[in-house]
Each structure stands twice: as C-alpha cells, then as structure tokens.
C-alpha positions in Angstrom: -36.5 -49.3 -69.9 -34.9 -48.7 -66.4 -34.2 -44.7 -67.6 -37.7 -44.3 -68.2 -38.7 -46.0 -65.0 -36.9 -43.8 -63.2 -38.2 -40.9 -64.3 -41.8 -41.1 -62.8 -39.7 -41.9 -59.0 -37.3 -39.1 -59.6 -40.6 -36.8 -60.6 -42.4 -37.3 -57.6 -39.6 -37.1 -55.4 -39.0 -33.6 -56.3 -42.9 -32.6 -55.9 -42.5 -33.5 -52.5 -39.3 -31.3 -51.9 -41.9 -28.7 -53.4 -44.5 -29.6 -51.1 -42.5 -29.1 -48.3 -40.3 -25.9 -49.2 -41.9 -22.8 -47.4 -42.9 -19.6 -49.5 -41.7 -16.6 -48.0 -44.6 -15.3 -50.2 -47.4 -17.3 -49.0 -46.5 -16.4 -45.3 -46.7 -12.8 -46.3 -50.0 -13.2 -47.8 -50.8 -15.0 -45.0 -49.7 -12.3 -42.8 -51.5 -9.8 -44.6 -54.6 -11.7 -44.9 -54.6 -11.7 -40.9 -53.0 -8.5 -40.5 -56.1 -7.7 -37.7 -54.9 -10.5 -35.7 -51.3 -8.6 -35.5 -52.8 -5.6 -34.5 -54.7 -6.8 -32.0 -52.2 -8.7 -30.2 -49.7 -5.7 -30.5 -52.2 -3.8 -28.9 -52.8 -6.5 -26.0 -49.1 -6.6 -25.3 -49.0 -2.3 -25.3 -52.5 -2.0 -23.1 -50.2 -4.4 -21.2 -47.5 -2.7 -20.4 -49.0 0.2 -19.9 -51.0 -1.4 -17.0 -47.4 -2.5 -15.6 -46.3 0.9 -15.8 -49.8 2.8 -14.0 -49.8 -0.3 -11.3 -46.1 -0.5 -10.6 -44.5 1.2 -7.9 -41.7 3.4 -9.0 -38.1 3.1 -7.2 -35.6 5.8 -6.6 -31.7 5.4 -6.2 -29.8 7.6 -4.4 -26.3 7.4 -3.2 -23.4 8.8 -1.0 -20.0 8.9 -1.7 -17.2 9.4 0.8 -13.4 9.7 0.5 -10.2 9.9 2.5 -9.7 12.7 4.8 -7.1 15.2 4.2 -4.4 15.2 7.0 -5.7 18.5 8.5 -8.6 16.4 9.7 -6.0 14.4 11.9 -4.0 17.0 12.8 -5.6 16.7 16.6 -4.7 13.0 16.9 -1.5 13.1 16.2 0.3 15.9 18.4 3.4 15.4 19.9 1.6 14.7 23.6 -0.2 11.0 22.1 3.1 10.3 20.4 3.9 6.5 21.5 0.5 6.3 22.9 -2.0 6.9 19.7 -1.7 7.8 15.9 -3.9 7.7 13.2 -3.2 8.1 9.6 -5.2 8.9 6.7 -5.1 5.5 5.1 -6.1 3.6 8.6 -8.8 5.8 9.2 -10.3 5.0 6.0 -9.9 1.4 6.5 -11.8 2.1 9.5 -15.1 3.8 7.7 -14.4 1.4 4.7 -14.6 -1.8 7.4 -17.9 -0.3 9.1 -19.7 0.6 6.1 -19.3 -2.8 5.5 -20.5 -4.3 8.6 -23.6 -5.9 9.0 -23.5 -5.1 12.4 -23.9 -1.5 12.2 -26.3 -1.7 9.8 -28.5 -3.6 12.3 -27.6 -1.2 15.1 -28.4 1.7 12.8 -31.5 0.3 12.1 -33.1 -0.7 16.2 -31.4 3.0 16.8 -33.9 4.6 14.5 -36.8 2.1 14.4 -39.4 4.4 15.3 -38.6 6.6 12.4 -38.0 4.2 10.1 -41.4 2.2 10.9 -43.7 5.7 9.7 -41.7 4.4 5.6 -43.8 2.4 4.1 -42.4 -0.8 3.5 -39.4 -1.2 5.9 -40.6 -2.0 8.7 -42.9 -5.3 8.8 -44.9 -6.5 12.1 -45.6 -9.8 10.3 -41.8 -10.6 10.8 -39.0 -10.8 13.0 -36.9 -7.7 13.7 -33.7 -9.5 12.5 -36.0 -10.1 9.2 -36.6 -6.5 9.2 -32.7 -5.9 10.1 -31.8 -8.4 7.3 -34.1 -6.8 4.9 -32.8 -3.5 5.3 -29.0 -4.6 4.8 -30.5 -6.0 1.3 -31.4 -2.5 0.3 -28.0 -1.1 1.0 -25.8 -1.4 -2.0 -21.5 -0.8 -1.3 -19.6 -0.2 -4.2 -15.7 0.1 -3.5 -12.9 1.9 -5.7 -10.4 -0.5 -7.8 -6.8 0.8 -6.7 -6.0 -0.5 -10.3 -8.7 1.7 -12.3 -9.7 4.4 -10.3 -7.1 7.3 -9.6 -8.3 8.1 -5.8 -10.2 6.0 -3.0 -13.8 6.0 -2.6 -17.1 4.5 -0.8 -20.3 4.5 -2.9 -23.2 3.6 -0.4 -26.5 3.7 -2.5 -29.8 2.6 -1.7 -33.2 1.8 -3.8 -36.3 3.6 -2.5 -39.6 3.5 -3.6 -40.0 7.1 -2.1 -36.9 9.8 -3.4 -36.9 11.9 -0.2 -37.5 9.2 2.2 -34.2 7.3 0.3 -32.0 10.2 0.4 -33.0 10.8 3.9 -32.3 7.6 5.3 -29.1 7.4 3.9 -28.0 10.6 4.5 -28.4 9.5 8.2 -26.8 6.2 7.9 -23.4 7.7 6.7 -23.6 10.3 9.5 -24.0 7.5 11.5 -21.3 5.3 10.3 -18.7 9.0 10.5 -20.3 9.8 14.5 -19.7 6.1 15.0 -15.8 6.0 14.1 -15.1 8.7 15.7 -17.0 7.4 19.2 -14.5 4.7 18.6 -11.3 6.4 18.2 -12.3 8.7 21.0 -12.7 5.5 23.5 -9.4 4.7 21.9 -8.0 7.3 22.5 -9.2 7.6 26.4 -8.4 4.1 27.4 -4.8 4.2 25.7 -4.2 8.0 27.6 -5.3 6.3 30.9 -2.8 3.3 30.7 -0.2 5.3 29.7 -1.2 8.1 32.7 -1.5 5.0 35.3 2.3 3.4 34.1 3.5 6.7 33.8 1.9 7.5 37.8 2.8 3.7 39.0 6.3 4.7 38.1 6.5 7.9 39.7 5.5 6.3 42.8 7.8 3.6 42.9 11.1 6.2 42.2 9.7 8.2 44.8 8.9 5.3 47.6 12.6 4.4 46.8 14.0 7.9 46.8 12.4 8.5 50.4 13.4 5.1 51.8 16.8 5.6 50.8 17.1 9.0 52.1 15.6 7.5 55.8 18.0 5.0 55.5 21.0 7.6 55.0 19.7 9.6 57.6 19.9 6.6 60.0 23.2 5.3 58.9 24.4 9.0 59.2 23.1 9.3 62.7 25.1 5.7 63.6 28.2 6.9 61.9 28.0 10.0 63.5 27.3 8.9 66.9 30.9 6.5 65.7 32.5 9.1 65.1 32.1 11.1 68.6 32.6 8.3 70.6 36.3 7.8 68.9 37.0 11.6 68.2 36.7 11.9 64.4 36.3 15.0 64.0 37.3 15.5 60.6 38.4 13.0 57.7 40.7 10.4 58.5 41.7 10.7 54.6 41.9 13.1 52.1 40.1 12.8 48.9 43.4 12.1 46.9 44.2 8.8 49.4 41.2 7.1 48.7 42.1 5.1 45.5 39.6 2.7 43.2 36.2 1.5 44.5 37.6 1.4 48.2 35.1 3.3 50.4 36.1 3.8 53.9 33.8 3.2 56.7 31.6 5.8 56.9 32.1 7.1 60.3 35.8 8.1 59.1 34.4 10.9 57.0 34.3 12.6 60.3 31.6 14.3 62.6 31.5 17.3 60.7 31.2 16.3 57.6 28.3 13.7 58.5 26.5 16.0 60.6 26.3 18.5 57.3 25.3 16.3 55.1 23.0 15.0 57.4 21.5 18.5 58.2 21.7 19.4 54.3 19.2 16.0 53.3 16.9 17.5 56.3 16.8 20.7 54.5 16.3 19.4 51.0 12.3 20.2 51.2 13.0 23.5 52.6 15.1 24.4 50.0 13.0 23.2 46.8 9.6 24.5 48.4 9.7 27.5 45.3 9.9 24.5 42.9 7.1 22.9 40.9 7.9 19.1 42.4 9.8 20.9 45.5 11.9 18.3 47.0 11.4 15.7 44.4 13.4 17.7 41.7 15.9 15.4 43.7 14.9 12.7 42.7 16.8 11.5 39.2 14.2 11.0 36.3 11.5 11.7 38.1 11.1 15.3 37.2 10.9 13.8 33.0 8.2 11.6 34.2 5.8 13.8 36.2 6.3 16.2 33.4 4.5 14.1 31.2 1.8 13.3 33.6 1.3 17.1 33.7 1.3 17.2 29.9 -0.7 14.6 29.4 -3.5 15.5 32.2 -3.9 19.3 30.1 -4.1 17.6 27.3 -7.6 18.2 25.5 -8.9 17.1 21.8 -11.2 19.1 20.0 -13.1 16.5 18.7 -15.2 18.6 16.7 -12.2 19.1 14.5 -11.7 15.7 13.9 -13.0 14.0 10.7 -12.3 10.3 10.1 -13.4 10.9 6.6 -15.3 13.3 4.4 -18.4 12.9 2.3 -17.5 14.0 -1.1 -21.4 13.6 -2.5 -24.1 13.5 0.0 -27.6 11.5 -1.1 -30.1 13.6 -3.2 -33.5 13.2 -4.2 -33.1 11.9 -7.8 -35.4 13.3 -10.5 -36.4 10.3 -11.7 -36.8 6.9 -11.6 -34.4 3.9 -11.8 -37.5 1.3 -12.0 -39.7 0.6 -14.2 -38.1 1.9 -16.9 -41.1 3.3 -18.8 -39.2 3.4 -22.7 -37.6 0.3 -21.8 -40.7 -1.5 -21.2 -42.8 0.2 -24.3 -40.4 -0.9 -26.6 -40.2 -4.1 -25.5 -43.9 -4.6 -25.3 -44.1 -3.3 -29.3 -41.2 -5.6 -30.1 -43.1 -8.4 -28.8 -46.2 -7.5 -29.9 -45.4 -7.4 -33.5 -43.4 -10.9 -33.3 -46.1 -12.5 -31.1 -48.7 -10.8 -33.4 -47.4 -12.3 -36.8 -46.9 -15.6 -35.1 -50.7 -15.7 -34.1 -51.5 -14.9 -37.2 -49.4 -17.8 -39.3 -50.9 -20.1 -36.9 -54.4 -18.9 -37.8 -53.6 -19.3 -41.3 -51.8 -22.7 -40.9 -55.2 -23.7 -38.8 -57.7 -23.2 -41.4 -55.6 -24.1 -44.0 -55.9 -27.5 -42.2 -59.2 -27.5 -41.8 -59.9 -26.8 -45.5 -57.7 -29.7 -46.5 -59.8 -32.6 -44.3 
C-alpha cells in the first residue's frame, strides 16, 4: 500500500522537473517565429553605428622618435681648450633631452611660446578656460614612451600625439621636438659661457695677483739694492767679501758684502728686464714664474669659438608624418561589434516576446 502511494508523488514530481526543463527546440521555434524582431534590432544597432561613425570626429596619431647622438655631434664640446671646465658625453646629453621631454614645464613654455598659432587649431586652445587649463590640456595630448634597457637593443624617445586633424598633429609636434633640441642646446651654451667666464675670471684674478707680487718684489729689491749699495760705498766694498765656495749651507751674508759692483749690476740688469723682453709676447712678465702657463690659457681660452651649429644634443631618427588613416573610431571595429550585438540583443528581444505572450495566453 505505501509502494503504490508513492507512485502518484514520485509521478508528479518528475512532471514538474519537465515543466521546468528548457527546450533548446522551443526557443529556436521561438526564435524563428520572431525572427523579424532580430532583424530589426540588428538593423537598429548597425543604423547605429553607422551614425557614430558619420557624426564622430576622426583622430590622427602621429609620433617622433629620437635617439642618442653619435660622438661626432660632440666633438665641439669637448676639445682640449674646455677640458677641466666643460664635457659632455653622449649618454648625459641624452639624459638631458630624455629629462625635458619629460617636463611639464616645457611643455607649458612651448605652448604660451606659440599660442597664437596654436589658437587658429580647432580644439586646443579654449577662451572658456584658464591658460594653465589649456597648458594642462595640452600636456594630456602628448604621449612619452621610453625604451626598456632590458628589451630594447638601443635608446629611444617616442613623443606621439593624438590629433583630430593629421597635418595639424604632425605639425605641432614636429615643432615641439625642435623645440625641446633648440632648447638643450640654449642650455648647454649658457653652460658653457658661464663655466668659460669663471674659469677666464680665476684664471685672470690669478695672473694679477703673481704679477702684483712679482712687481712689489722687484721694487722692494731695487730698494734694498740701492741701501746695500749705498752700504757698500760708504765702507769700500767694492767687490765680494766672499767667494762663492766660502759661503756654506743656508748662511746668506749681508747683502751689502756682495760688493758695489755686483749690486749695482744686478740692480741695473732688473731696470733693464722690460727693455730686454719688449720683442716678447708678455715682454717683461716672461719673468715672472708660471705666469707665462697661465696667461697662455687666457689667450687660448679668449679665441676659443664653438660652432654651435655643429652641435647636436640628439638626433631625430623618425620625424612626425601625416598618418593615412585613422587611430579613432575604428570603423571595422565598431561594425562588428554593432552586428555582434545586434544579433544577441535581437534573439533576446525576441524570446522575451515569445515568453510575453506566451504569458498572456496562459492567464
């Protein structure tokens, strides 16, 4: 009696499993049925898109690339007159461009340096706002890619930008890296003329101070020549009172024991020193020890000029073009995905329609 009591229960539980299972076949007839309401809807979501893509404004990319100067491009900076004074290496002066591509800074002086040009392109330059909102703006749009020492075999900067308007994009950034190369150099320039003029002003300070004590030693010599001499008269020295060989370890007789005539010529041959160096660069101040070395290299230094046309702190191994095409939108892109999403959005608007009436014929 319990067995077939259970039987009824054990029936109707398994209708309702039925009731609930869902037929992949009934939602393909069900699809079918409404297969206008797919259509339509994959239409909707195509007509869609393709309104995007006529309203949309397309954007460009366009990008520069620069690289490490070869040492010929240096050569200038680093001759033998700057050495102690200024160098610059290939690595440093790419740090150097690497750093001001980088900075905000000269971004936002590049940008207040040509405002007037860049206010005639359409959409970077707005009165509405600020012109550090314009400034910051305009850093936005700049894009700096550096190279990975680990991956890539050689260093580079990759300075790109995103343009609604190709030529406008390439031309603006085209200008930017010239201005971040003109820039550099501008700096190493000052560099290099403040560091000349310290070392030109030591260099000259020192000169001066040799010679000031070269000619107050020489007046003093003369005078204490004149007093020995005048010594020497008065007690009839005429010559030496010793001979070189008597005269042993740092004992110096007085000087007016040299004798009158040896004072008097050495006093008459330190009167004669300019007369007898007048054919001489320096003239008298060949005398001088070390000075000569030093006024030398004020003389070098003073000719020295830099080409600094010459000079390149880095070179641009791709300049910006006008791309052919567009980054954004991406028309394929967008189709496709419009057609993939019509068709799923499609065949769920039509189960829904079929699950709808189907509810409304079972009330």
């Amino acid at each position: 009696m319990d067995q077939q009591s259970k039987l009824p229960q054990s029936r109707n539980y398994e209708a309702g499993l039925r009731d609930d299972e869902i037929d992949l076949f009934d939602l393909w007839d069900d699809i079918v049925s409404r297969k206008w309401v797919v259509v339509a809807v994959f239409f909707v979501c195509l007509a869609c898109a393709a309104t995007y893509l006529s309203i949309a404004k397309p954007v460009y990319q366009v990008k520069s690339v620069v690289k490490p100067v070869e040492e010929l491009g240096l050569v200038a900076l680093n001759v033998p007159q700057l050495n102690g004074i200024y160098s610059l290496g290939v690595d440093a002066a790419y740090d150097k461009v690497r750093l001001a591509v980088l900075s905000k800074e000269l971004q936002g002086i590049f940008y207040e340096e040509n405002l007037a040009e860049l206010k005639e392109v359409e959409g970077l330059y707005n009165e509405a706002v600020s012109l550090a909102q314009n400034v910051s703006f305009f850093n936005e749009t700049l894009q700096v890619r550096l190279s990975n020492d680990k991956k890539d075999s050689e260093k580079f900067i990759e300075v790109s930008l995103e343009w609604g308007s190709a030529d406008d994009a390439a031309d603006i950034l085209n200008k930017y890296i010239v201005f971040i190369l003109q820039r550099q150099l501008m700096d190493v320039r000052r560099s290099v003329k403040v560091k000349l003029a310290t070392r030109l002003n030591k260099l000259e300070y020192n000169a001066s101070l040799i010679r000031d004590k070269y000619y107050s030693r020489k007046v003093q010599r003369k005078l204490q020549l004149d007093e020995a001499g005048k010594i020497a008269k008065s007690v009839g020295q005429v010559d030496p009172i010793y001979a070189k060989s008597d005269i042993l370890g740092s004992f110096k007789p007085p000087l007016y024991m040299y004798g009158v005539k040896a004072l008097s010529a050495e006093e008459v041959a330190l009167s004669e020193r300019e007369q007898m160096a007048k054919d001489l660069p320096h003239g008298e101040e060949h005398f001088i020890e070390g000075l000569s070395e030093i006024l030398f290299e004020i003389d070098q230094l003073k000719k020295l000029t830099i080409d600094y046309s010459n000079i390149k702190i880095a070179r641009v191994d791709e300049y910006a073009l006008a791309p052919l095409s567009q980054i954004k939108p991406k028309k394929i892109l967008v189709l496709l995905l419009a057609c993939i999403l019509g068709v799923f959005l499609g065949v769920m608007a039509a189960l829904l329609v079929s699950a709808y009436q189907r509810h409304l014929r079972e009330i």
